[in-house]
PAZAPA-4460 file (N, C-alpha, C; in steps of 0.05 Angstrom, whole numbers, plus 32768, in hexadecimal, padded with zeros to 4 digits):
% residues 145
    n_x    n_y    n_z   ca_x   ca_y   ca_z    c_x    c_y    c_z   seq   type   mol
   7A74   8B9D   7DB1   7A88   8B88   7DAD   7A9A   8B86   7DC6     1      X     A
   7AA7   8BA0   7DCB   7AB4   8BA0   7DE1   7AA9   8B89   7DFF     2      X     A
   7A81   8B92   7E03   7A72   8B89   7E1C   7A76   8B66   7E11     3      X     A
   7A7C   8B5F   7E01   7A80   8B40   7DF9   7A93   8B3A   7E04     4      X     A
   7AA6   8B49   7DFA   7ACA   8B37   7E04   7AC6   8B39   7E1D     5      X     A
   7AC4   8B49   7E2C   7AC5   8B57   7E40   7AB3   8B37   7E50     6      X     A
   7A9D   8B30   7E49   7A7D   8B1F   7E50   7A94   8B04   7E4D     7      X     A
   7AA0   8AFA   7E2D   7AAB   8AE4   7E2E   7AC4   8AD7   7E3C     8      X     A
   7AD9   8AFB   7E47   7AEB   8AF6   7E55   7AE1   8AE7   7E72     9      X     A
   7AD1   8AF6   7E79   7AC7   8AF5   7E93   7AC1   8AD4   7E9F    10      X     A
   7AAC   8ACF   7E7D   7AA8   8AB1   7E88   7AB9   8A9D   7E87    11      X     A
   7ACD   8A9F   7E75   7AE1   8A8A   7E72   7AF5   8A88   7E8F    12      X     A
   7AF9   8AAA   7E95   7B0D   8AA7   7EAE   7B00   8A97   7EC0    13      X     A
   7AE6   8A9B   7EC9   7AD4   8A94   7EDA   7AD7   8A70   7ECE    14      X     A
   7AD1   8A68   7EBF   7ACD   8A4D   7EB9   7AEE   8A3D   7EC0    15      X     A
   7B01   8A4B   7EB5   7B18   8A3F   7EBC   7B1D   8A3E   7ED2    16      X     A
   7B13   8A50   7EE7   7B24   8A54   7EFD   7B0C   8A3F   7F13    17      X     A
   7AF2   8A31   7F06   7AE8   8A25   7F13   7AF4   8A0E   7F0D    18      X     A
   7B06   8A02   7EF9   7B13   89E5   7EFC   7B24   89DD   7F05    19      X     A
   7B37   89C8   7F02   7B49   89C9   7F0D   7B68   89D5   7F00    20      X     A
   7B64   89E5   7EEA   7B75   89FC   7EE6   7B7C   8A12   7EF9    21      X     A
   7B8F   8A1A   7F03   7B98   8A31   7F13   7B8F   8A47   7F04    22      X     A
   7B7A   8A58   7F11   7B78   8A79   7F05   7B61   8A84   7F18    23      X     A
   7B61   8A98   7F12   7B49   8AA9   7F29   7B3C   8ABF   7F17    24      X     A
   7B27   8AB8   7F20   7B13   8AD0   7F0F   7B06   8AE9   7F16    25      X     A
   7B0B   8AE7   7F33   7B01   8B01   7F49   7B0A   8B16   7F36    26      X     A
   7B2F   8B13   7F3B   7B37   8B2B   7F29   7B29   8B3B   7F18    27      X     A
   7B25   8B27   7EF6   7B14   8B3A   7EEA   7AF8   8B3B   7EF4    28      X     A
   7AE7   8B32   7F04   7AD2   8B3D   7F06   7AD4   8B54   7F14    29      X     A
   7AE0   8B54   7F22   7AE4   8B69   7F2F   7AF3   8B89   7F23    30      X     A
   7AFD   8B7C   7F03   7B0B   8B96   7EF9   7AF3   8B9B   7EE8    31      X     A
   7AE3   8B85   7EE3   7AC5   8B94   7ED0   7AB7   8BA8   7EE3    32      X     A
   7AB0   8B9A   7F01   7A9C   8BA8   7F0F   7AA6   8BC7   7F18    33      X     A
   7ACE   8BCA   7F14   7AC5   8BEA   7F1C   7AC7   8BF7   7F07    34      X     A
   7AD0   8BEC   7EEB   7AD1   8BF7   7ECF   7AAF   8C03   7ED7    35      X     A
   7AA2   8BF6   7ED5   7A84   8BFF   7ED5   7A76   8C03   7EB3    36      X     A
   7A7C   8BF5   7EAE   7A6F   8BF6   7E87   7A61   8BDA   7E81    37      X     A
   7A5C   8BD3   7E96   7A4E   8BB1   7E98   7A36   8BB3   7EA9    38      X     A
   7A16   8BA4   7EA7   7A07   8BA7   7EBF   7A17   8B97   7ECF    39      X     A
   7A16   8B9A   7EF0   7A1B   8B8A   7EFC   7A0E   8B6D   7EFB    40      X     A
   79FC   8B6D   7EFA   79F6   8B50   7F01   79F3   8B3B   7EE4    41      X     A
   79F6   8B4A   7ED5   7A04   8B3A   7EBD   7A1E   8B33   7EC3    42      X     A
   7A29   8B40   7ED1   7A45   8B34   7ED2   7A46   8B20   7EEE    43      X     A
   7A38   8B2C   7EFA   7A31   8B14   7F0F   7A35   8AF1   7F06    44      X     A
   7A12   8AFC   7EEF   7A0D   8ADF   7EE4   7A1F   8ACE   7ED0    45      X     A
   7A35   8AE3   7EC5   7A42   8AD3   7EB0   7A5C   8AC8   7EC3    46      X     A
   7A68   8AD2   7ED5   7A77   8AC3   7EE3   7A70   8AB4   7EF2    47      X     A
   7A57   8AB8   7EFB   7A47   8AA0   7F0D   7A49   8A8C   7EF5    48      X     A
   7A35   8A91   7EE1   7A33   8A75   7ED1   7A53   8A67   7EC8    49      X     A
   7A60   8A7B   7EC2   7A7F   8A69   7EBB   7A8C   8A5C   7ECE    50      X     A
   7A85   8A62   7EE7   7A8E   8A58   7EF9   7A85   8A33   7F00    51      X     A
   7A6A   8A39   7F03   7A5D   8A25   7F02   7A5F   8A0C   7EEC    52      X     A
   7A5F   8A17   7ED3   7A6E   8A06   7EC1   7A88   89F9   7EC1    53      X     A
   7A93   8A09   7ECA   7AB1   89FA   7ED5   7AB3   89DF   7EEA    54      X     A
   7AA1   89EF   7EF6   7A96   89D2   7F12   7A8B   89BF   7F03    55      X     A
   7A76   89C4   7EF8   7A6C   89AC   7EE5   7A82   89A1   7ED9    56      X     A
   7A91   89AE   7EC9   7AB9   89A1   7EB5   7ABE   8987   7ECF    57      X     A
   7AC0   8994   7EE8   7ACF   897D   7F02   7ABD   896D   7F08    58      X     A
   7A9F   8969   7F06   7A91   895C   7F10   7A90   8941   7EFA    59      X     A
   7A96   8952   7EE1   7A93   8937   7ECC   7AAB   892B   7EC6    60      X     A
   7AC8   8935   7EC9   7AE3   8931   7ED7   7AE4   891C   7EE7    61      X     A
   7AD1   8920   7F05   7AD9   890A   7F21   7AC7   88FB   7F0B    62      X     A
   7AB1   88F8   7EFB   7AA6   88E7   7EF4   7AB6   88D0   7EEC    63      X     A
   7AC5   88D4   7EDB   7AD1   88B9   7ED0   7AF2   88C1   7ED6    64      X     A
   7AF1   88CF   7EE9   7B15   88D4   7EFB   7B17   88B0   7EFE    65      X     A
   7B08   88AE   7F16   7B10   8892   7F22   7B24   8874   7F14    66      X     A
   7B12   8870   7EFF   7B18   8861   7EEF   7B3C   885F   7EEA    67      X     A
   7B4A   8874   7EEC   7B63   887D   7EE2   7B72   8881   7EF6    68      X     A
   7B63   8878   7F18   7B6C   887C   7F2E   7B8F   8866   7F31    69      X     A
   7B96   8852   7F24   7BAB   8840   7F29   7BBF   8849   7F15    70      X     A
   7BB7   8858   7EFE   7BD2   8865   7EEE   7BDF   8877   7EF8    71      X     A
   7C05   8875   7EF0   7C10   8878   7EF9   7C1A   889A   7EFE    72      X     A
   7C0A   88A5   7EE4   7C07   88C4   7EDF   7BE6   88CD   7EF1    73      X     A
   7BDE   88C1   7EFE   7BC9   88C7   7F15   7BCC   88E3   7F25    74      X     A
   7BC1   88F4   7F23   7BC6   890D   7F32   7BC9   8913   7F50    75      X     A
   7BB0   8901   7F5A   7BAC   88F7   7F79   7BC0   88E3   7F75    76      X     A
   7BC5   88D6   7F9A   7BD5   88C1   7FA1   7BBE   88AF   7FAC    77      X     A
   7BB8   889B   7FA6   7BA4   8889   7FAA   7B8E   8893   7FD0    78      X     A
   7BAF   8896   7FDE   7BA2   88A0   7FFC   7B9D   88BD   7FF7    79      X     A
   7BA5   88C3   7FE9   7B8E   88E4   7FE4   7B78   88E6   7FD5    80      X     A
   7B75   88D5   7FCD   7B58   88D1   7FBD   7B45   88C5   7FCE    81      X     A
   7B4D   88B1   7FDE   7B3E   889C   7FF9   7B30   88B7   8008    82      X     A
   7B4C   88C3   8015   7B42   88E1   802A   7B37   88F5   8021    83      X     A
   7B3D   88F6   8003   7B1F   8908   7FFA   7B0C   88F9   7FF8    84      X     A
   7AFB   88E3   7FED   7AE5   88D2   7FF3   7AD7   88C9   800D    85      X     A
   7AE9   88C7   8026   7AE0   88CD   8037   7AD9   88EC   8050    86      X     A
   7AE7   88FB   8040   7ADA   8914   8046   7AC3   8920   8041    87      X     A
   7ABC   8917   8022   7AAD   891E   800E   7A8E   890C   8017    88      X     A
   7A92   88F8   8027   7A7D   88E9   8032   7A81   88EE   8053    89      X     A
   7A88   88F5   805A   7A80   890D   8073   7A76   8917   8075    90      X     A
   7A7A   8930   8064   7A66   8941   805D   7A55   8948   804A    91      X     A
   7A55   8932   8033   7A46   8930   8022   7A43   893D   8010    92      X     A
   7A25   8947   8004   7A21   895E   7FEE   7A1F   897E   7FF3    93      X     A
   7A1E   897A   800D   7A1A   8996   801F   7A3F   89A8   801F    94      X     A
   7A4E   8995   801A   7A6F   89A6   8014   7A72   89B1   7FF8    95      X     A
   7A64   89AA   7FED   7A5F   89BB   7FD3   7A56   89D4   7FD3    96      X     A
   7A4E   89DA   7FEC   7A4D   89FB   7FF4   7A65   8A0D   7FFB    97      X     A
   7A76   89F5   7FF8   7A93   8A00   8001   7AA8   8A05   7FDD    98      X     A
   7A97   89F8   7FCA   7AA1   8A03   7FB1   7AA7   8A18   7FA3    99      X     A
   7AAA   8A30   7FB1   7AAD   8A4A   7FAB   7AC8   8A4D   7FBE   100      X     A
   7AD1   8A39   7FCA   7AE3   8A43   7FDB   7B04   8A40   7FCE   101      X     A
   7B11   8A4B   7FCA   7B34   8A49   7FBE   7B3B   8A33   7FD0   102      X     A
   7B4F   8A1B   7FBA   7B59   8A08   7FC9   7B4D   89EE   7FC1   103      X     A
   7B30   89EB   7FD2   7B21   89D8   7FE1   7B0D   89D5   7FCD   104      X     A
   7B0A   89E5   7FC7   7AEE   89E8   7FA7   7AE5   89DC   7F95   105      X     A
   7B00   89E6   7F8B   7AFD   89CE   7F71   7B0E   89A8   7F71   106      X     A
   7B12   89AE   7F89   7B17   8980   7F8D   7AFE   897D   7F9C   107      X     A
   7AEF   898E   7F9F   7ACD   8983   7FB4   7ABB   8980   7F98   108      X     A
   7ABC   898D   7F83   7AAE   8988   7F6B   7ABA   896C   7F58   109      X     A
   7AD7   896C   7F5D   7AE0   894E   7F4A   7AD2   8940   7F53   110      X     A
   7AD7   8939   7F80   7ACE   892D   7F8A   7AB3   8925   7F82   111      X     A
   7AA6   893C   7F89   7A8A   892D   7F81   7A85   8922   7F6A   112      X     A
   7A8D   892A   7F55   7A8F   8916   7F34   7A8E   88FA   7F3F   113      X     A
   7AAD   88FF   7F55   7AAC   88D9   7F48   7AA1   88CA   7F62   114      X     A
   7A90   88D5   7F77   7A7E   88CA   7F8C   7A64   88CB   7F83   115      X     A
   7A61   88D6   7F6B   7A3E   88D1   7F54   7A38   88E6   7F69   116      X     A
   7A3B   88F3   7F6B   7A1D   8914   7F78   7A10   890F   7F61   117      X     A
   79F9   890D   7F67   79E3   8915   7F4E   79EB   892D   7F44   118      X     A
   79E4   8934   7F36   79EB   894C   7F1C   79DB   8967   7F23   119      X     A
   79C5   8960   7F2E   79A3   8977   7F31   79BF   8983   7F4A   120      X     A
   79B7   8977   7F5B   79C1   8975   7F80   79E0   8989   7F76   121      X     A
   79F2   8972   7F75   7A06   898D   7F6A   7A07   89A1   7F60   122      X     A
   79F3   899D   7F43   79F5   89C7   7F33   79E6   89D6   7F46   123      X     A
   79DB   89C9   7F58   79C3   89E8   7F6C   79D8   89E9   7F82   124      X     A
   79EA   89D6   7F8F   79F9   89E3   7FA8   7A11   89EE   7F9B   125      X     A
   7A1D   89EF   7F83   7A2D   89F9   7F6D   7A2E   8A13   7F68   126      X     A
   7A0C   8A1B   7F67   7A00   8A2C   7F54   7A00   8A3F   7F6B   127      X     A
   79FB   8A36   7F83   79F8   8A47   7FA1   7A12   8A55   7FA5   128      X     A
   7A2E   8A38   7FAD   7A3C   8A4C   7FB2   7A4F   8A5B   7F9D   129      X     A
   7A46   8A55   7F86   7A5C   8A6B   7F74   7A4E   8A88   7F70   130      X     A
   7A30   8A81   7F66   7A29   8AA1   7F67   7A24   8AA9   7F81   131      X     A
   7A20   8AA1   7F9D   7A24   8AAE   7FAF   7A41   8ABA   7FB5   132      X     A
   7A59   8AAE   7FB1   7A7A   8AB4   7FAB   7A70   8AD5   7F9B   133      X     A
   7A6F   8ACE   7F82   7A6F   8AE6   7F72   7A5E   8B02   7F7C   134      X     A
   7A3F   8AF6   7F86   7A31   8B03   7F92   7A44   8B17   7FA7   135      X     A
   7A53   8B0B   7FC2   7A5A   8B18   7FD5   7A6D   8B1F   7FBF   136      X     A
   7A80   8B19   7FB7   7A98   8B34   7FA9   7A92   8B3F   7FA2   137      X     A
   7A7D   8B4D   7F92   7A6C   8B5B   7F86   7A65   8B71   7F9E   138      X     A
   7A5B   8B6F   7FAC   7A4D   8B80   7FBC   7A6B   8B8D   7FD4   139      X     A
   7A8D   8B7A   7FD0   7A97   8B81   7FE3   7AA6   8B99   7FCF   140      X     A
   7AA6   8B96   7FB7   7AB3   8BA3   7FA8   7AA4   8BC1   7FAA   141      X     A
   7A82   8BBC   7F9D   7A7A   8BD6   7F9E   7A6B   8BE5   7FB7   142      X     A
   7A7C   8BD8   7FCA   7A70   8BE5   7FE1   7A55   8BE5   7FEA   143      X     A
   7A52   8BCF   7FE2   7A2C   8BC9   7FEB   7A28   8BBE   7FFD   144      X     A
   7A3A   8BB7   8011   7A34   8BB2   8027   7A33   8BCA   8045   145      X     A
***
């Protein structure tokens, strides 16, 4: 029961902290991996996958964000939504490798919602850089490098 809470905490931090909610999930992964009562790479994959889910939350977010772009409770300012759209077509689907990054991460996943990234294309450069994120903390924590 304990390896559950422990499995469910993990993913939810992980899932929240991939949207646009403020939170970070390193922390506990990193307090499971030196507890040591978890396989590692189960915990890998459940913060990888929560993570990823969260991106997916922003991608279907920017999906129908736009629409709501002229109300007056609008989060962006019309020219900050323009300069993310043209950033976002700069560099395209390939900055979605940059989605593991604090900050920049999770508005490159709204972004892509509401610039239509296909869905395949996004969950695989998604899927790259969050469990590669988790992957390297993982190995800086237990000294596997």
């Amino acid at each position: 029961m304990i390896d559950l809470a422990a499995y469910a905490g993990l993913f939810l931090s992980a899932l929240v902290a991939a949207t646009i909610l403020p939170m970070q999930s390193e922390a506990a992964l990193t307090g499971l991996l030196l507890a040591g009562h978890q396989p590692v790479w189960i915990l890998v994959f459940v913060a990888g996958a929560g993570n990823v889910l969260g991106s997916a939350i922003n991608w279907l977010l920017g999906r129908g964000l736009e629409r709501f772009r002229h109300r007056c409770w609008f989060p962006a300012s019309p020219a900050a939504l323009d300069r993310a759209q043209r950033w976002y077509r700069r560099y395209g689907k390939w900055s979605l490798l940059l989605s593991w990054a604090p900050v920049i991460g999770d508005p490159i996943t709204v972004i892509a919602g509401v610039l239509r990234e296909p869905f395949p294309v996004f969950l695989l450069l998604v899927t790259i850089a969050k469990f590669g994120r988790y992957l390297v903390l993982t190995l800086i924590v237990l000294n596997a490098f």
